[in-house]
DSSP file (Angstrom, degrees, kcal/mol; ACC not computed):
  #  RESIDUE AA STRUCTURE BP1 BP2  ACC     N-H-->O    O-->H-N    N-H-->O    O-->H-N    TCO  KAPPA ALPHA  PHI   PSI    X-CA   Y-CA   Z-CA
    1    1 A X              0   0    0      0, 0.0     2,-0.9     0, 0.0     0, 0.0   0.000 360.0 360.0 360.0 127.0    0.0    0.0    0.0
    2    2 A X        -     0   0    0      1,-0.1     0, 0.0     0, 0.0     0, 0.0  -0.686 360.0-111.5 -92.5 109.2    1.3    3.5   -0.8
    3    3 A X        -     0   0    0     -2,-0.9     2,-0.5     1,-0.1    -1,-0.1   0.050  21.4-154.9 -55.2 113.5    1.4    6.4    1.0
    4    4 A X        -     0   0    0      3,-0.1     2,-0.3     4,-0.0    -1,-0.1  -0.687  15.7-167.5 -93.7 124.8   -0.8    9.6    0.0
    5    5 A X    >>  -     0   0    0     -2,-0.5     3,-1.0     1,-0.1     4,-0.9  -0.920  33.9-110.1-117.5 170.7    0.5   12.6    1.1
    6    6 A X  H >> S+     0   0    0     -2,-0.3     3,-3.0     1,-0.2     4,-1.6   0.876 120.2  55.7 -27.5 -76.8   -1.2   16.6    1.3
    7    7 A X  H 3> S+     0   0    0      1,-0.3     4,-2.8     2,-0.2     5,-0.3   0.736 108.8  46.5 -49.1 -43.6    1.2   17.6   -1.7
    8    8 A X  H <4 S+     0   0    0     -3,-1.0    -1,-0.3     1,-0.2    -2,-0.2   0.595 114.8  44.2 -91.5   3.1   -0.2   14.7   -3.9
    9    9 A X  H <X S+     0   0    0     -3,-3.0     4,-4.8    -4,-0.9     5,-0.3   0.690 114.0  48.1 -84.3 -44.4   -3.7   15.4   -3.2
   10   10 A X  H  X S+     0   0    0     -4,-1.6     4,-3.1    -5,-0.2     5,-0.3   0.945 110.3  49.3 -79.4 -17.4   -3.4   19.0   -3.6
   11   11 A X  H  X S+     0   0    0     -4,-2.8     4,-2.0    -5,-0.2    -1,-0.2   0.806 111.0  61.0 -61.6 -24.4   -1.4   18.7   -7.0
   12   12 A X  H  > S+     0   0    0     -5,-0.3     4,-4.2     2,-0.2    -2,-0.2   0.933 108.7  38.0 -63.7 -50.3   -4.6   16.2   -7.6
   13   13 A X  H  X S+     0   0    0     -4,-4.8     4,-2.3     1,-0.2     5,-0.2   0.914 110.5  52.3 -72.1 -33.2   -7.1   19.0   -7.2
   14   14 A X  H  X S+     0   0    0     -4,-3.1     4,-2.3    -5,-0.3     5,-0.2   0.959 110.6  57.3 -70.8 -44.0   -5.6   22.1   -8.9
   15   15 A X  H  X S+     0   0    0     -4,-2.0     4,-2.2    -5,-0.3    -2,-0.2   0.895 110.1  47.5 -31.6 -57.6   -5.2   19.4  -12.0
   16   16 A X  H  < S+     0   0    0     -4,-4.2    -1,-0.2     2,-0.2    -2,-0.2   0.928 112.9  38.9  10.7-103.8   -8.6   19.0  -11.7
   17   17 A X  H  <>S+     0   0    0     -4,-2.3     5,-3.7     1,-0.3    -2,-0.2   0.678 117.5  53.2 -71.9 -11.6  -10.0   22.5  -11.6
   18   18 A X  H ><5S+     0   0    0     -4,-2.3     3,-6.0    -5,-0.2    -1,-0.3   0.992 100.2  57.1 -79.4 -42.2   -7.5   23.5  -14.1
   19   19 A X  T 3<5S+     0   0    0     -4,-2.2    -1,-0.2     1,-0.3    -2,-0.2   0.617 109.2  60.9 -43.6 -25.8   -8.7   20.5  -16.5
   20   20 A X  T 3 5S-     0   0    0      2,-0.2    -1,-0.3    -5,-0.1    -2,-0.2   0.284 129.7 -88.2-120.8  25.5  -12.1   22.6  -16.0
   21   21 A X  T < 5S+     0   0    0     -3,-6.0     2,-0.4     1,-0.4    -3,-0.2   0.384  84.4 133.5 117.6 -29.6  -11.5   25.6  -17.1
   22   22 A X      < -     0   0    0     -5,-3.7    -1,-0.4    -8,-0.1     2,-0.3  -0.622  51.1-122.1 -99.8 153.5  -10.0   27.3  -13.8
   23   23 A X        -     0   0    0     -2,-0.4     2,-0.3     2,-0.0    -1,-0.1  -0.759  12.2-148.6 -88.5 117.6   -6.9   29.4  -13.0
   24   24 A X        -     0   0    0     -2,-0.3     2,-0.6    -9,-0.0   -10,-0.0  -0.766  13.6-156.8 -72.1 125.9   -4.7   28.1  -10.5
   25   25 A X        -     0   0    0     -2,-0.3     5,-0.1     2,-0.0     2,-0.0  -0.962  14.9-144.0-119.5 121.2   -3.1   31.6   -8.8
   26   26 A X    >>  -     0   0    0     -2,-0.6     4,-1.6     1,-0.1     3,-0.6  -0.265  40.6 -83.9 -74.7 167.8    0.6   30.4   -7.1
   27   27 A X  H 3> S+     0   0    0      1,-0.3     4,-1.7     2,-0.2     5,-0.1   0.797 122.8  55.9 -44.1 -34.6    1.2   32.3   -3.8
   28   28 A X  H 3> S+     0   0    0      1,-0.2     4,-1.5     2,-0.2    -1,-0.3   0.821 102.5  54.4 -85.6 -24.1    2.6   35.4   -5.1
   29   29 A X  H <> S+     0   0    0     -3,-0.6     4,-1.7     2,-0.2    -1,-0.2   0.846 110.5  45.7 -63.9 -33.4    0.0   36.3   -7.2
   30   30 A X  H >X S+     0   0    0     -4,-1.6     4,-3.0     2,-0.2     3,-1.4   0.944 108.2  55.5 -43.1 -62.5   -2.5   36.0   -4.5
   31   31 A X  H 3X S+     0   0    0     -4,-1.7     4,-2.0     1,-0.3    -1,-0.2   0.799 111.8  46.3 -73.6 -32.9   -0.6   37.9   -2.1
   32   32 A X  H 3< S+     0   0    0     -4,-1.5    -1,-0.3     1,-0.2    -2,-0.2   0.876 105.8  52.8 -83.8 -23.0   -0.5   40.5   -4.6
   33   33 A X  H << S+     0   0    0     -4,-1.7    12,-0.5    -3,-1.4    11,-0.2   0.786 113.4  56.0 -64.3 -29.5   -4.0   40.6   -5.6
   34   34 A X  H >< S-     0   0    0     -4,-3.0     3,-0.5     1,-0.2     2,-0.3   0.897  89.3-159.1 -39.3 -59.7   -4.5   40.9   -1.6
   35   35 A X  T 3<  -     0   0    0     -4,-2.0    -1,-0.2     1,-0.2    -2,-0.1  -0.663  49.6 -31.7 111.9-162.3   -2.8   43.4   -0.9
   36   36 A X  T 3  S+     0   0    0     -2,-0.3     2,-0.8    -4,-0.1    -1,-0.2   0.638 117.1  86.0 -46.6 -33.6   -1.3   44.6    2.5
   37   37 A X    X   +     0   0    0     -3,-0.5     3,-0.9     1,-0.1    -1,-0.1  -0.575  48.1 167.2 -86.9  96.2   -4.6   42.8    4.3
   38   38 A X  T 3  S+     0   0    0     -2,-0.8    -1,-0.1     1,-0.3    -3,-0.1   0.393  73.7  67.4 -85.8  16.8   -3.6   39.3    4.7
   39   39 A X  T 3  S+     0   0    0      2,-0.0    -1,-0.3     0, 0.0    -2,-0.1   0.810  81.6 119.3-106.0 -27.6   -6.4   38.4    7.0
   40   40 A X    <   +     0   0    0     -3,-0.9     3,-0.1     1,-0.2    -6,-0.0  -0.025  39.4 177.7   5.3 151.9   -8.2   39.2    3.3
   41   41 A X        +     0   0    0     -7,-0.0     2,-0.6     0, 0.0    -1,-0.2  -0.047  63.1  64.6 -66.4 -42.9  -10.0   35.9    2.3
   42   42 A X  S    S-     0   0    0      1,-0.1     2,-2.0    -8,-0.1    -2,-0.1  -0.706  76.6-139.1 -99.6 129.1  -11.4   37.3   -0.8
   43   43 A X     >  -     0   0    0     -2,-0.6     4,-1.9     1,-0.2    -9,-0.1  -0.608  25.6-176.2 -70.0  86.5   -9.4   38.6   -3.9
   44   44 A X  T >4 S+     0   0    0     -2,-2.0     3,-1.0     1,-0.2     5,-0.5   0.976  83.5  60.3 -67.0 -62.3  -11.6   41.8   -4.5
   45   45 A X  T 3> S+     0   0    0    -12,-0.5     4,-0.9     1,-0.2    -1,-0.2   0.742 112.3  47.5 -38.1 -53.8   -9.7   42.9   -7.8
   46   46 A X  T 34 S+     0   0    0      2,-0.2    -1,-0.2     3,-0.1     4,-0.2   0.819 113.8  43.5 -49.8 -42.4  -11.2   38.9   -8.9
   47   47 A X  T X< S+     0   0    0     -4,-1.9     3,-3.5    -3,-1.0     2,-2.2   0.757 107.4  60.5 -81.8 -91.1  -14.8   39.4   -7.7
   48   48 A X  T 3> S+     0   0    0      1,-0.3     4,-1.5     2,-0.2     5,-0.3   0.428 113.8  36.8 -13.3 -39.0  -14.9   42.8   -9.2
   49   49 A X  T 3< S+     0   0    0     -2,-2.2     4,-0.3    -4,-0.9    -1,-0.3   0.612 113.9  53.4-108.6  -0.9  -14.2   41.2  -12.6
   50   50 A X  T <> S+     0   0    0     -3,-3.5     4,-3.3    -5,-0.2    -1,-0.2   0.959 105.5  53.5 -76.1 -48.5  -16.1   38.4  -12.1
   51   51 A X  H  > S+     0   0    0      1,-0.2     4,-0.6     2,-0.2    -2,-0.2   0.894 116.2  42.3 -56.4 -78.0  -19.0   40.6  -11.2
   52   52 A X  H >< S+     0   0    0     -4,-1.5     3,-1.1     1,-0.2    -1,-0.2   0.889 114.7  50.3 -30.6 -68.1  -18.5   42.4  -14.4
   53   53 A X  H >4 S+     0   0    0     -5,-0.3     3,-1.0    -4,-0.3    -2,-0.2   0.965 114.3  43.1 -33.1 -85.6  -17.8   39.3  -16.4
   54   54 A X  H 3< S+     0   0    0     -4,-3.3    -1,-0.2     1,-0.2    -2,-0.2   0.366 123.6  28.0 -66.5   3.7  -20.5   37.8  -15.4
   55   55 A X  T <<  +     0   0    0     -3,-1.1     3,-0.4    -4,-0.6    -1,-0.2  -0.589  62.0 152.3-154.1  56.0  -23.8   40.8  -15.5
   56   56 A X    <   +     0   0    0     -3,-1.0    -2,-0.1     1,-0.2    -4,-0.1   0.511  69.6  60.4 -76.5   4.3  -22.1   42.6  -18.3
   57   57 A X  S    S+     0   0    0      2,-0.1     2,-0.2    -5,-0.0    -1,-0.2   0.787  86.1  80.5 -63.7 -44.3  -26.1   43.5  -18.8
   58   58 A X  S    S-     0   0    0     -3,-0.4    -3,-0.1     1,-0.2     0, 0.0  -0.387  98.3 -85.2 -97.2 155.0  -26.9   45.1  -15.8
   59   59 A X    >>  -     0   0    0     -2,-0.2     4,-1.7     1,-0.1     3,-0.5  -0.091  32.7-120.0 -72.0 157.7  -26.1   48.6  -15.3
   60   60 A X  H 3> S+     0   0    0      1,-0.2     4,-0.5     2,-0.2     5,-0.2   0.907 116.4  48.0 -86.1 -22.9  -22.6   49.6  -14.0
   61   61 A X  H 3> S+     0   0    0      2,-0.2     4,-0.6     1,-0.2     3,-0.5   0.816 111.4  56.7 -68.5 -23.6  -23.9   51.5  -10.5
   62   62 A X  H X> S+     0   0    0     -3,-0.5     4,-1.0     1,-0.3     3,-0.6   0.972 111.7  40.2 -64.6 -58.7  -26.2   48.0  -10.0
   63   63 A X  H 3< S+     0   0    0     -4,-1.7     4,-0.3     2,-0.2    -1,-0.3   0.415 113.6  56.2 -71.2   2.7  -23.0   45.8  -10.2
   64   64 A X  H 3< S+     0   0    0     -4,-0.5     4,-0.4    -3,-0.5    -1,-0.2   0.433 109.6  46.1 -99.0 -26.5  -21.2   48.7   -8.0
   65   65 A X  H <X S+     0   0    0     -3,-0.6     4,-1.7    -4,-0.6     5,-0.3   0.813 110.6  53.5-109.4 -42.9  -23.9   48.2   -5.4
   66   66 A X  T  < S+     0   0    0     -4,-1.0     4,-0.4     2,-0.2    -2,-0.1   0.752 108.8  51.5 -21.0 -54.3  -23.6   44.2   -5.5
   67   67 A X  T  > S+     0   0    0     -4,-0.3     4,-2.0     1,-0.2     5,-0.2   0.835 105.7  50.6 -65.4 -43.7  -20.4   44.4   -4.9
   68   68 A X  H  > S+     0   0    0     -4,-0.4     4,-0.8     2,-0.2    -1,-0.2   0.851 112.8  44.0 -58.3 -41.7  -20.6   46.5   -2.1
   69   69 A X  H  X S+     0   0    0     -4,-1.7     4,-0.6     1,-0.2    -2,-0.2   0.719 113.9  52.4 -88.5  -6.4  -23.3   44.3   -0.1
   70   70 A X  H  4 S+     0   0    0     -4,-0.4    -1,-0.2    -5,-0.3    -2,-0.2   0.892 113.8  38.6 -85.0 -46.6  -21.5   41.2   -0.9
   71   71 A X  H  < S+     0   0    0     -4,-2.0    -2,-0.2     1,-0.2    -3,-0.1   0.722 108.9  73.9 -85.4   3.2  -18.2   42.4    0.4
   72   72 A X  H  < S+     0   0    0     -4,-0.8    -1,-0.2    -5,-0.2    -2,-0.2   0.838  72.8 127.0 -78.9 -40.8  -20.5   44.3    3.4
   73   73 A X     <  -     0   0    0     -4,-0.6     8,-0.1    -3,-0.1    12,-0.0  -0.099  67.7-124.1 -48.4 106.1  -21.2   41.0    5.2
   74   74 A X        +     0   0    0      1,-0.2     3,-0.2    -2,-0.2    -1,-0.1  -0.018  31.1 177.3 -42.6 100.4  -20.6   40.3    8.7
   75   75 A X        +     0   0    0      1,-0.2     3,-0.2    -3,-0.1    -1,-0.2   0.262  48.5 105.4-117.0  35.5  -18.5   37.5    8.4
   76   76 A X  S    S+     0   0    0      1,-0.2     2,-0.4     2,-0.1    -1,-0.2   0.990  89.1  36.0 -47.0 -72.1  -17.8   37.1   12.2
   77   77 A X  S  > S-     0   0    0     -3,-0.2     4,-2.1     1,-0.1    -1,-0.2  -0.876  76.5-154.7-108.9 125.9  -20.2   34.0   12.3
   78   78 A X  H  > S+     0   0    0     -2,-0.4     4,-1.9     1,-0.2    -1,-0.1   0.776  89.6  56.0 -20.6 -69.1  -20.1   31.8    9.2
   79   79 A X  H >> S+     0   0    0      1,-0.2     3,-1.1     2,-0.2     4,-0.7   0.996 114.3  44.5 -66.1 -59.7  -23.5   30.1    9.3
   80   80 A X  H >> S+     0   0    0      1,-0.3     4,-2.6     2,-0.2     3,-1.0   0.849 101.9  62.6 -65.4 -33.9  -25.1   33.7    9.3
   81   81 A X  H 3X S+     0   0    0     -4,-2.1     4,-0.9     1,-0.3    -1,-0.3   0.843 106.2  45.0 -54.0 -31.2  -23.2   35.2    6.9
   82   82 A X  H << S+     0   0    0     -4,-1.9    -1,-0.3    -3,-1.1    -2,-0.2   0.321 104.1  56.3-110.8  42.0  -24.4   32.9    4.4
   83   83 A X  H XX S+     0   0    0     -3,-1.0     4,-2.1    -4,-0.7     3,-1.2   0.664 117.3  46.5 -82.6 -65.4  -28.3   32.9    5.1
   84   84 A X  H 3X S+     0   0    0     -4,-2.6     4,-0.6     1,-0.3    -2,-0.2   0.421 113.3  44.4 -85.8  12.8  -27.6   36.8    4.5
   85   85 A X  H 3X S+     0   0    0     -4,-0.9     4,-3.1     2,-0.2    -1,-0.3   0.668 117.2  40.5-105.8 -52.0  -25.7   36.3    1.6
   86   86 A X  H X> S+     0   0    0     -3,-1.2     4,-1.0    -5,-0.2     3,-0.5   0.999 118.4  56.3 -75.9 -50.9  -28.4   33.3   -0.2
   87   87 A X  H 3X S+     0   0    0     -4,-2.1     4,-0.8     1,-0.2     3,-0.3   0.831 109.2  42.8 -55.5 -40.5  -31.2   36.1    1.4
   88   88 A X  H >< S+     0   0    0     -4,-0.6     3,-0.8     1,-0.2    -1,-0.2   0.909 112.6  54.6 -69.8 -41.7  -29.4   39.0   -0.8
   89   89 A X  H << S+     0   0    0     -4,-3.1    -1,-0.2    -3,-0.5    -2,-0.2   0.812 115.5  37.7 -69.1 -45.0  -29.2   36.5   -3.8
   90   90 A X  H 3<        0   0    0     -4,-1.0    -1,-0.2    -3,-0.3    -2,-0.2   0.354 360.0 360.0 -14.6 -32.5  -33.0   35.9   -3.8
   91   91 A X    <<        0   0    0     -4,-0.8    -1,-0.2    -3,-0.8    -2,-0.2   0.627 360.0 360.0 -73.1 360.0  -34.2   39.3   -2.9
């Protein structure tokens, strides 16, 4: 029996996502879409252009205002952030 380690699982998964289409970003690119806030989770320069990308219909102040209440979310506790996140996506 052979021995799985972390590295060969995560080389497993970026193969994957890359195989579907997604951009693998190596560390320094991250850190630079981050910024100075390393407690950051989310790469805003990415949702910004996703947001765009993806509602190039809707008006630019609509996706401006999206952006905002999406990155507006209390995301002390988890579970609550996303009920007010699937409630914004519904309303």
């Amino acid at each position: 029996m052979s021995t799985i380690y972390e590295s060969d699982i995560e080389k497993f998964v970026i193969e994957l996502f890359q195989s579907q289409g997604r951009t693998f970003l190596e560390v320094e690119q991250r850190e630079e879409l981050r910024g100075q806030d390393y407690t950051q989770s989310l790469l805003l320069p990415k949702l910004q252009e996703a947001i765009n990308r993806l509602n190039p219909a809707i008006p630019e102040h609509a996706r401006q205002d999206g952006y905002k209440h999406f990155i507006g979310l209390d995301t002390r506790n988890l579970s609550e952030s996303n009920e007010l996140f699937h409630q914004m996506m519904t309303e």
